[in-house]
Structure formats: C-alpha cells, structure tokens
C-alpha positions as CSV (number, residue, x, y, z in Angstrom):
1,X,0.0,0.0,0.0
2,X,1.2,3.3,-0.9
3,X,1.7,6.5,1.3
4,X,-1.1,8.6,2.0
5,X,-1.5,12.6,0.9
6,X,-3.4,15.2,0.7
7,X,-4.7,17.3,-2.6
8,X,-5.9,20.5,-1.0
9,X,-8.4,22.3,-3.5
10,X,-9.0,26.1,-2.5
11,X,-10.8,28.7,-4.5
12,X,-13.8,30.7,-4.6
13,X,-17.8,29.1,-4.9
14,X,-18.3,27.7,-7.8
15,X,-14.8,27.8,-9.2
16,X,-14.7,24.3,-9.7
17,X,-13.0,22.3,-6.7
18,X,-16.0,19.6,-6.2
19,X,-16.2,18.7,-9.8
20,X,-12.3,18.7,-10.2
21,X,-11.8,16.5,-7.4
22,X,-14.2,14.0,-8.2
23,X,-12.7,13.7,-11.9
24,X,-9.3,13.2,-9.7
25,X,-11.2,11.1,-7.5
26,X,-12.4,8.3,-10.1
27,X,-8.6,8.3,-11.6
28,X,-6.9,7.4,-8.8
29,X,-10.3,5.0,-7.3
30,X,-9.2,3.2,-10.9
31,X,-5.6,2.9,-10.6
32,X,-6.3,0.7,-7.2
33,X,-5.9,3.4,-4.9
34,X,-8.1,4.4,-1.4
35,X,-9.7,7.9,-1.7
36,X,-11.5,10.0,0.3
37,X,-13.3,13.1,-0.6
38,X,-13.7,15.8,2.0
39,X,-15.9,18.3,0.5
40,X,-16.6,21.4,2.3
41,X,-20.2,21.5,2.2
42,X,-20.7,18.1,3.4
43,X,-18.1,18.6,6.0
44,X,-19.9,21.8,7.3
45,X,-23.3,19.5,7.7
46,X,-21.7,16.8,9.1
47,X,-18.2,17.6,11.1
48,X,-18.9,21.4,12.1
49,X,-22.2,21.8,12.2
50,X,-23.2,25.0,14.4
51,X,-20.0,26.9,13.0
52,X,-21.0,30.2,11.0
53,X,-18.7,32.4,9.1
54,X,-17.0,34.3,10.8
55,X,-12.9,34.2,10.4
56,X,-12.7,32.2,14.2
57,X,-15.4,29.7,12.3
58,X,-14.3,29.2,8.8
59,X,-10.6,28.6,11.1
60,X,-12.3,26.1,13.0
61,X,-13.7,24.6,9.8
62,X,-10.3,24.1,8.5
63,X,-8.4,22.8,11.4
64,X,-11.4,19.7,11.5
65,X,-10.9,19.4,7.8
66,X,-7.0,19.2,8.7
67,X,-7.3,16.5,11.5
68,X,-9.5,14.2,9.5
69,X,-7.2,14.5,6.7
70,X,-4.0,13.8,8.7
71,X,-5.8,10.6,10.5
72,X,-6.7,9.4,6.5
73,X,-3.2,10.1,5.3
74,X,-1.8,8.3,8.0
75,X,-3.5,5.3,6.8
76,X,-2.7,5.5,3.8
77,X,-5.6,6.9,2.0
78,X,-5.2,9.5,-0.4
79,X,-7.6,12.9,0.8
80,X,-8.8,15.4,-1.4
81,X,-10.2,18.4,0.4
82,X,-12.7,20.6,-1.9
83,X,-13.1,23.5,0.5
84,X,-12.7,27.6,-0.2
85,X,-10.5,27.9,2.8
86,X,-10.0,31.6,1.9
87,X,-7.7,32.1,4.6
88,X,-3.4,32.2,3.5
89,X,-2.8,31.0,7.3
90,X,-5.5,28.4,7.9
91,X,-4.0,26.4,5.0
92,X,-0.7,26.7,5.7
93,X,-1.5,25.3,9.0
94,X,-2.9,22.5,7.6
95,X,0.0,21.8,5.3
96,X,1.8,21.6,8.4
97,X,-0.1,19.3,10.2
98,X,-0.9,17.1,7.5
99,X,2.8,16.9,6.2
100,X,1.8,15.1,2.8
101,X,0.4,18.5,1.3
102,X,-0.4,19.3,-2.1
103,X,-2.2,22.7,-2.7
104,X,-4.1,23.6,-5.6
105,X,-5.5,27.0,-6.4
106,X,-8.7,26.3,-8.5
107,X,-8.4,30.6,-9.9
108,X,-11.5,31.3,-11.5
109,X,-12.6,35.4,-12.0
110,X,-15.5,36.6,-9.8
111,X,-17.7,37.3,-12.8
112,X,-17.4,33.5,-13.6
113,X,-18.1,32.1,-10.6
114,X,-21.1,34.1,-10.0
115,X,-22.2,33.0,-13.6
116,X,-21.9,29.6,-12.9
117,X,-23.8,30.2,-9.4
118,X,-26.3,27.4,-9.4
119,X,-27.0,27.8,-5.9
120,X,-27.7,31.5,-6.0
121,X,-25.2,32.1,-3.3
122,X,-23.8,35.0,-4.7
123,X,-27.1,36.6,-5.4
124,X,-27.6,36.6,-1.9
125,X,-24.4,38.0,-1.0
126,X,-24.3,40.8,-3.4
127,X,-28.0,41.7,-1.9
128,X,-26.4,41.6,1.5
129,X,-28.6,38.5,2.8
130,X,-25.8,36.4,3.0
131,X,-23.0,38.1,5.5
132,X,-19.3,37.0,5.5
133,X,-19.3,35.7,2.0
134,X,-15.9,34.9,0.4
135,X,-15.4,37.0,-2.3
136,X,-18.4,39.7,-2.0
137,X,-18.0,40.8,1.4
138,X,-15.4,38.6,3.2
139,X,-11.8,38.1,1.7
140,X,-10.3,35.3,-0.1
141,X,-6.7,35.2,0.0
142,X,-4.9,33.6,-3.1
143,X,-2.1,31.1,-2.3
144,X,1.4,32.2,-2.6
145,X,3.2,29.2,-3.8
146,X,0.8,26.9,-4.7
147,X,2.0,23.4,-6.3
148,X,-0.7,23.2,-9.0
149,X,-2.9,26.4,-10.1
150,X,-5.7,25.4,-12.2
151,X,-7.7,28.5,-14.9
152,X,-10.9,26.8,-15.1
153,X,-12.0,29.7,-16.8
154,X,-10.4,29.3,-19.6
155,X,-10.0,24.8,-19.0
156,X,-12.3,22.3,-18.9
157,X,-12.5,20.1,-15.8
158,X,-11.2,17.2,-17.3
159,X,-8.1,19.3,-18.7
160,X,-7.9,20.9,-15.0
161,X,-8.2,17.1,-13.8
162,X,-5.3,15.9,-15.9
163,X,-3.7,18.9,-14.9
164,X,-3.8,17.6,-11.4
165,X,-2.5,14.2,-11.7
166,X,0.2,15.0,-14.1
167,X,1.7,17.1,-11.1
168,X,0.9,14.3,-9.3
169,X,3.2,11.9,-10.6
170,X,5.9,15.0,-11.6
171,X,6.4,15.4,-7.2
172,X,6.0,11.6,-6.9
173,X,2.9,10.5,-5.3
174,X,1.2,8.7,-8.1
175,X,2.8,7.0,-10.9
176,X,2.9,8.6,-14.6
C-alpha cells in the first residue's frame, strides 16, 4: 500500500473544486488506490455543524478538515479536500499538520463564478442576505506558492483534472 497525501483544493464558490476532485477522484479509485473526498459542504453539515462564518469559524472549519485529513493520510488513503479555505494562514497550518500537502488553487474570476452560481449564493451576498461571504463581502486570499494552479475559466475540468495528476506523478505520489 502506498503513502497517504493530501490534494488540497481552494478557491472561490463555484470555481470548480468539487467537480475537479471528483474527476481526480475516479482516476486514482481506478488505478487501485483508497480515496476519500472531503468536501466542504458536506463537511460543514456533518463535522462542524453550528459553526457560521466568521474568520474564528471558517478557522475552526479548517483545522477539523485538517485533523480528518491527517488521520486518513496516515492510513494510507489519499484525501482530497474541496473546501474555499479563503484564509493564507488556515491552509498553511494544515500543510503543516498534514505533512503530505499538495495545494491547488482552482483561480477562477469573480464574474465566472457568479455566472456559474447554481445555488444563488452569490445573489444573496451581493443583496447583503448572506453576510461574511468569500469573495463579496469577506476576503479570499490567493495562495502564494501553490504546487498546482488550475484556470478553469479558460480549461475544462477534465483538462484541469489531468492537470492535477500530471503534477501528481511530476512530485512523486502517483505513478505517470
């Protein structure tokens, strides 16, 4: 069995880390290997549940999202975290507690993200009904030295996918 790490996806709502790392997901479920998907949404229902959105929250929300990953990369499994974790600092905590650490920046403009809104999120926020919104009314900041930064403006999530586990096997942890 081979090592356990974690392919942190951050970005903006709707850029495209759910649908990225399920395309991710079903490669590396084919080439034999355990998976795990920790979205942030589901996480939120399930793990932190009663957390809102405030910085001390959405910190909170991370540092769960960490721990869980750490146990599964311990054991071997490969994690792939979908969450916005606007927050420089939050992530590069997690790096540091999870040790195997890939981050990718799923960068996708504003004005796309709120096209692609299915949820109406960004409606909300932009009509003030949603505080603390990343993007609108709360910050997101970009990642300095990502490993992997993804356009999916301008890709298409299978092209962003391959884009992922190319890198992949370029720093080692999956084979070409």
């Amino acid at each position: 069995m081979g090592k356990g790490f974690a392919v942190w996806f951050t970005g903006l709502s709707s850029a495209g880390k759910t649908t990225i790392s399920r395309l991710v997901e079903a490669d590396l479920r084919a080439r034999g290997l355990p998976v795990e998907v920790l979205d942030g949404d589901v996480v939120r229902q399930n793990l932190s549940q009663g957390l809102g959105f405030t910085r001390a929250d959405r910190d909170a929300n991370i540092r769960r999202i960490a721990f869980v990953s750490k146990l599964l990369t311990r054991n071997c499994v490969v994690t792939l975290v979908a969450a916005i974790s606007p927050y420089r600092e939050a992530r590069e905590l997690a790096r540091k507690e999870i040790g195997s650490f890939v981050e990718v920046y799923v960068k996708c403009p504003l004005e796309t993200c709120i096209a692609r809104d299915v949820k109406g999120l960004y409606k909300k926020a932009i009509q003030e009904s949603i505080p603390n919104f990343t993007g609108i009314s709360d910050p997101y900041e970009e990642p300095l030295g990502p490993e992997i930064v993804l356009h999916t403006d301008k890709e298409t999530p299978e092209e962003s996918a391959a884009k992922v586990l190319r890198r992949l096997g370029e720093l080692g942890y999956v084979s070409r």
